[in-house]
C-alpha positions as CSV (number, residue, x, y, z in Angstrom):
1,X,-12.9,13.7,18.3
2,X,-10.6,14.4,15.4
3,X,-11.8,17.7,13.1
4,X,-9.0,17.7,10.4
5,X,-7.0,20.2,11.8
6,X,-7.6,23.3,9.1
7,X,-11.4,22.7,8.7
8,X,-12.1,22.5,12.4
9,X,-11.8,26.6,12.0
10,X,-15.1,25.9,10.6
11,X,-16.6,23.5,13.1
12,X,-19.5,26.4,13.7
13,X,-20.3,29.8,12.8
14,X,-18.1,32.6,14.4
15,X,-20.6,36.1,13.0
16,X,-22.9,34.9,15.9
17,X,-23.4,37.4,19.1
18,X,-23.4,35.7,22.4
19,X,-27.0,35.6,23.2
20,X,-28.0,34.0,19.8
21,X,-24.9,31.5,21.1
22,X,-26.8,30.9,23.7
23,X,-29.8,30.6,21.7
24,X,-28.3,28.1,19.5
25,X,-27.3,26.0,22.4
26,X,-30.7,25.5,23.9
27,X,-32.0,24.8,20.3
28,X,-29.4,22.4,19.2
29,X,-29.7,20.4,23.1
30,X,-32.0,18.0,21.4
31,X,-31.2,14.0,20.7
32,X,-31.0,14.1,17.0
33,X,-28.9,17.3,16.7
34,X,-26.2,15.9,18.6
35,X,-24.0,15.1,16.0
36,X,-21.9,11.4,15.6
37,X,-19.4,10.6,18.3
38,X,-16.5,9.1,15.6
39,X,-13.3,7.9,17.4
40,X,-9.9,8.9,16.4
41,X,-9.1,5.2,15.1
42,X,-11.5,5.5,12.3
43,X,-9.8,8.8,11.3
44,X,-6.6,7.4,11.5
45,X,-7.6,3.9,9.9
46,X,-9.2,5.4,7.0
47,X,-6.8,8.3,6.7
48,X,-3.9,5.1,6.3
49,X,-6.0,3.4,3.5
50,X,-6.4,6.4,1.4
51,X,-2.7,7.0,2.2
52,X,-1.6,3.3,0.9
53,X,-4.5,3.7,-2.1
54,X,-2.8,7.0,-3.5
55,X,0.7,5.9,-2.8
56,X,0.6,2.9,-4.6
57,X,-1.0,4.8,-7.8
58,X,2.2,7.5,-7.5
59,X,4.6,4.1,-7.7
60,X,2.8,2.7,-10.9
61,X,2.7,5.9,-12.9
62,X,6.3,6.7,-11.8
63,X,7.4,2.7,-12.6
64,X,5.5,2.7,-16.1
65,X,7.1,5.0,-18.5
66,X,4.0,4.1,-20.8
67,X,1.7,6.3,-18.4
68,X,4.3,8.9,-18.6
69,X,1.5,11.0,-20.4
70,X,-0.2,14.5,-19.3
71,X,-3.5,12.4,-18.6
72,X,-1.8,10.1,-16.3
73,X,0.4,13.0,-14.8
74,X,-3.3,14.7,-13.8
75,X,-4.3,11.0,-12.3
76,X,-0.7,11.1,-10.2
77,X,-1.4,14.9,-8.7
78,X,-4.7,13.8,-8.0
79,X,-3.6,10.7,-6.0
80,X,-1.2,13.5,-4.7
81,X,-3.5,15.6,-2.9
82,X,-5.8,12.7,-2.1
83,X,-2.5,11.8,0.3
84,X,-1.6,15.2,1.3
85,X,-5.1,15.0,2.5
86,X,-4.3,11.6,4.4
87,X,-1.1,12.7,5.2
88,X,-2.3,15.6,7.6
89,X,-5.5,13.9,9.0
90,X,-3.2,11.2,10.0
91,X,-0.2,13.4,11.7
92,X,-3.2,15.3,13.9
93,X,-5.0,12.3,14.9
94,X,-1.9,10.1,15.9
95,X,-0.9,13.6,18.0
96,X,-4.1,13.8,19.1
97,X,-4.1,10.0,20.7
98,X,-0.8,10.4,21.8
99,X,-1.5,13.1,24.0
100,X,-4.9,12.3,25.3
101,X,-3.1,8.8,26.9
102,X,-0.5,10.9,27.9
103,X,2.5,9.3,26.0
104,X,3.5,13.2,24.4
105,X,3.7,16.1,26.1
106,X,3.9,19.3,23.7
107,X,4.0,23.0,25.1
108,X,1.5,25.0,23.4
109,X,3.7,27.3,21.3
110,X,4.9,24.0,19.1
111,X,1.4,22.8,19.2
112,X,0.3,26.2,17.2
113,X,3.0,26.1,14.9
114,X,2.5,22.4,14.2
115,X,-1.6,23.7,13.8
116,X,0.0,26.2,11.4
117,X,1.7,23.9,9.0
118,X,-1.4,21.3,8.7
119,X,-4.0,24.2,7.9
120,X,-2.0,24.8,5.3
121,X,-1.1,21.2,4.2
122,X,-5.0,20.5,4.3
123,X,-6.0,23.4,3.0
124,X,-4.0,23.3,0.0
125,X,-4.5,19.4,-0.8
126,X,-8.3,20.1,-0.6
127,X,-8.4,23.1,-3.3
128,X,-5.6,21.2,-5.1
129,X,-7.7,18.0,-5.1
130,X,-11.2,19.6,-6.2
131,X,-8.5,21.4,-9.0
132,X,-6.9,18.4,-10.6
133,X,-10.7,16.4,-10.6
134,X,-11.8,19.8,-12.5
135,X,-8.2,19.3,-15.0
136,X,-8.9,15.3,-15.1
137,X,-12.3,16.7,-16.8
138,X,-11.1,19.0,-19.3
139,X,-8.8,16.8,-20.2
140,X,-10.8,13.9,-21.0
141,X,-13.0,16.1,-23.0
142,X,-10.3,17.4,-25.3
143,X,-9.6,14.0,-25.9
144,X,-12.9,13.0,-27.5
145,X,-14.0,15.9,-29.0
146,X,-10.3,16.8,-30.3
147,X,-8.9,13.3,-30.1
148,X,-6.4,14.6,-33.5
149,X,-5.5,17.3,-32.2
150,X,-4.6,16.0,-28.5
151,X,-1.0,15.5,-28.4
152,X,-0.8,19.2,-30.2
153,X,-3.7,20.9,-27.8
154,X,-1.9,19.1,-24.6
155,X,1.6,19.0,-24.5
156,X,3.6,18.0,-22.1
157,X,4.9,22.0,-21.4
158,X,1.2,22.8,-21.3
159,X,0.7,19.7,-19.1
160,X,3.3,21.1,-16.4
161,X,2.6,24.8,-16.4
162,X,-1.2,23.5,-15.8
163,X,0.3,21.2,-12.9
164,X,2.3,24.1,-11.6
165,X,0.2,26.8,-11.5
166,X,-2.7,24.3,-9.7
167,X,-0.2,23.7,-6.8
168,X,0.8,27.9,-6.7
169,X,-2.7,28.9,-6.8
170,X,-3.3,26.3,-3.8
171,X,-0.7,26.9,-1.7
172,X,-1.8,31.2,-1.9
173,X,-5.5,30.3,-1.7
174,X,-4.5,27.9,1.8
175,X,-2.6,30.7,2.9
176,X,-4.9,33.6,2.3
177,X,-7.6,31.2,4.2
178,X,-5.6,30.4,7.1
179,X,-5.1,34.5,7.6
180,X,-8.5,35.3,6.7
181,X,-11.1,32.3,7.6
182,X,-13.4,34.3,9.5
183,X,-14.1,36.4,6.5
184,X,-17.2,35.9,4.9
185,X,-15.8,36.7,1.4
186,X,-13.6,34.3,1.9
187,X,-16.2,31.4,2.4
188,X,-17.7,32.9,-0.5
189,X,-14.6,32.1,-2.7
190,X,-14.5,28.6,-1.4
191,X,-18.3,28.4,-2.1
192,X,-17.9,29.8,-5.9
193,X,-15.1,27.8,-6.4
194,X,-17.0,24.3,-5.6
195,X,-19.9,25.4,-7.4
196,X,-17.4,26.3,-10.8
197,X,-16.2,22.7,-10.3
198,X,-19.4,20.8,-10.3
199,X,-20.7,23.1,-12.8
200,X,-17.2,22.3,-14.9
201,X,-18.1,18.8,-14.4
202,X,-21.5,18.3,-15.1
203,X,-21.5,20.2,-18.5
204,X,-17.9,18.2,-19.9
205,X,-19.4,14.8,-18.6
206,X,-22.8,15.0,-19.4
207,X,-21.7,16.4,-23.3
208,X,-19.2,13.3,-23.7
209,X,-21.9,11.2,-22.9
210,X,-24.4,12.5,-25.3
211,X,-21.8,12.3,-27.9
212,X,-21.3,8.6,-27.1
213,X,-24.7,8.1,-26.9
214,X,-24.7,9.4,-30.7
215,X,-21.8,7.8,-31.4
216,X,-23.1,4.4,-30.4
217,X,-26.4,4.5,-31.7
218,X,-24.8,5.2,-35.4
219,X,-23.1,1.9,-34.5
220,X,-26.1,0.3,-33.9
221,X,-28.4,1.7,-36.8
222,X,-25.4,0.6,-39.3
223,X,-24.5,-2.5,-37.8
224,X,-28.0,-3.7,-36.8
225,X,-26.8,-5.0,-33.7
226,X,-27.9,-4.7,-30.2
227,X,-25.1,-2.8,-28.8
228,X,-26.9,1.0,-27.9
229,X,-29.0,0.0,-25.2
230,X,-26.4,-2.0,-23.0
231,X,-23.6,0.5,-24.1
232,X,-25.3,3.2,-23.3
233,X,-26.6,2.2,-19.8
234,X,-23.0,1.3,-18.7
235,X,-22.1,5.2,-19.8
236,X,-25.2,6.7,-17.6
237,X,-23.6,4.4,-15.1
238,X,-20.0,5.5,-15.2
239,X,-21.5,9.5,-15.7
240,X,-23.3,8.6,-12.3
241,X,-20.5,7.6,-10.2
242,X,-18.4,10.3,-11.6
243,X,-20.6,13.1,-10.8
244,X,-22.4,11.2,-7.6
245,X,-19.2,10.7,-5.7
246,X,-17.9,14.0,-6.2
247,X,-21.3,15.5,-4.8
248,X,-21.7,13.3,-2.2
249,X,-18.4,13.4,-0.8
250,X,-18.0,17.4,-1.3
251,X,-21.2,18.7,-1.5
252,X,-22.0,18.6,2.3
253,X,-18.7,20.5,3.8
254,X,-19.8,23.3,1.5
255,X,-23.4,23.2,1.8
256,X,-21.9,23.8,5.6
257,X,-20.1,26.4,4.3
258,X,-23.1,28.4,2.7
259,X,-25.1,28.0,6.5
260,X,-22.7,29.9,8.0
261,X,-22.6,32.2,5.7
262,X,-26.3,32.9,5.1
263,X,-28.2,31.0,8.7
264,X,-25.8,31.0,11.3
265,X,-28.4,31.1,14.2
266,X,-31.2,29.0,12.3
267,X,-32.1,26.4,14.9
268,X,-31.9,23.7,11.5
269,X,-28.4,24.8,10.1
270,X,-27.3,24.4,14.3
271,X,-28.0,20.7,14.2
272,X,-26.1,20.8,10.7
273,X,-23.3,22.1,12.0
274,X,-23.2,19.2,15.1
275,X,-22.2,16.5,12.2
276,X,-19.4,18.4,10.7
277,X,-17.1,15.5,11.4
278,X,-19.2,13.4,8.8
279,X,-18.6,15.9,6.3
280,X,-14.8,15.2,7.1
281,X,-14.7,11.5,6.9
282,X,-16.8,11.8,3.2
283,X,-14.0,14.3,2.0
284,X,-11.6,11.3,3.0
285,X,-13.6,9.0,1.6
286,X,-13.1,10.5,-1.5
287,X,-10.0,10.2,-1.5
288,X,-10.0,6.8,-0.9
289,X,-12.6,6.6,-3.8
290,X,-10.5,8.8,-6.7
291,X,-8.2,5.9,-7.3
292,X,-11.1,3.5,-7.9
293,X,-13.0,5.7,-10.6
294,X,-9.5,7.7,-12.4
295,X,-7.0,5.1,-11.6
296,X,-7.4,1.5,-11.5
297,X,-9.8,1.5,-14.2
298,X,-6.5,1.7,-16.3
299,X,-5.6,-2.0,-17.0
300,X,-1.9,-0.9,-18.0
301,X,-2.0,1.0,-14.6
302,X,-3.6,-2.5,-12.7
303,X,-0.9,-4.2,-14.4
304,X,1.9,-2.1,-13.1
305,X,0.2,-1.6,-9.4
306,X,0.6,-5.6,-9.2
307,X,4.4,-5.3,-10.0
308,X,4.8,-2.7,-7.9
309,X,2.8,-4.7,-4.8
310,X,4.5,-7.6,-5.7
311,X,7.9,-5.8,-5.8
312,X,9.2,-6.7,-9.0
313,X,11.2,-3.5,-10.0
């Protein structure tokens, strides 16, 4: 059963004693805390999808020089991560398959190292990725509430010291985690940080869609036409997938985070923890979603993705 190799460090809680272990184990032997039994192949198929998904968005925004923009050079770190993220998930399943039919024989001092460098390939796309979505935000919202002053507010210097320092701060945060995981002040961090995003999210989101909710209901009172009400529901739509995906696909990992932080023993956070490898497949589901919802909503970048699939350079 494949546990993405970094995050499997937090499978289940490690402050426990060994007679609340034992404890636990009795509690959690029932039917429904069992967990899901999810094969290898769907890691690895779904890990190649988001891989494909992202990689193709890199080639358009690289191909087009017309996306060559800080917004779009957010959307291309973004798709980044997303395939780091594949990238290891599919490197420890295929090892994983290899050797459980016996067709790779390791010794265990590579096998460690190799462990080494995916917790911190993982580890780094996953704070980079929650980053860049966070970016993608702010980014957006200086663009309708200082759509003038844009090109002046986010310049392409600004655009790459914000790039850069994402990826520095990731790569010392992964490494700080991989030496200190069993820390509860360092689940703490991971905890704040997630919260900060959403938080991030939900105000910036939420306040461009109140202004175009203004915006388009001056439209209609001036124009007289029907236009609010349909307008309006498709931007509650969009504002829903935005904010829904991102908690649905995130929010459980680190509402596992906060148990074992604050319940490790409590008989319902054990049968939590037994479907931590659903939490796993909905933080690679998200990365198969980000290219939906930032990307190929772009018709210039829809236009270029077909000339990159259909390999007209």
């Amino acid at each position: 059963m494949s546990t993405l190799a970094p995050l499997r460090l937090l499978r289940e809680p490690w402050n426990t004693s060994k007679g609340n272990q034992s404890n636990v184990t009795t509690v959690g032997s029932s039917t429904w805390c069992q967990g899901l039994d999810i094969p290898n192949e769907f890691f690895l198929t779904l890990g190649l999808v988001s891989l494909v998904e992202n990689l193709l968005v890199v080639a358009a925004i690289l191909k087009n020089r017309n996306l060559h923009s800080p917004m779009y050079y957010f959307i291309c770190c973004l798709a980044i991560s997303d395939m780091l993220v594949s990238v290891s998930n599919l490197v420890e399943t295929l090892f994983m398959l290899l050797m459980e039919h016996g067709m790779l024989v390791i010794r265990a001092s590579i096998v460690r190292h190799m462990n080494n460098v995916i917790d911190m390939l993982t580890c780094s796309s996953v704070v980079s990725s929650l980053s860049f979505l966070g970016v993608i935000a702010v980014d957006r919202y200086i663009t309708i509430f200082y759509a003038l002053r844009y090109h002046s507010i986010m310049t392409l210097q600004r655009a790459v010291v914000t790039m850069a320092s994402v990826w520095l701060a990731s790569t010392i945060s992964s490494t700080v985690f991989i030496i200190y995981y069993r820390n509860n002040a360092i689940l703490l961090c991971l905890i704040s940080f997630f919260l900060f995003m959403l938080v991030l999210m939900l105000v910036l989101y939420i306040h461009m869609f109140a202004l175009a909710r203004h915006h388009l209901r001056s439209m209609s009172s001036q124009q007289k036409q029907p236009v609010y009400r349909s307008s309006s529901l498709k931007g509650a739509v969009t504002l829903t997938i935005l904010l829904g995906v991102f908690f649905i696909c995130w929010g459980p990992f680190f509402f596992h985070l906060i148990l074992i932080v604050t319940c490790p023993t409590n008989p319902f956070c054990t049968c939590f923890f037994s479907y931590f490898n659903l939490f796993l497949i909905l933080i690679i589901c998200n990365s198969v979603v980000d290219p939906l919802i930032y990307a190929f909503r772009s018709q210039e970048l829809r236009r270029t993705l077909w000339e990159v699939v259909l390999c007209s350079w």
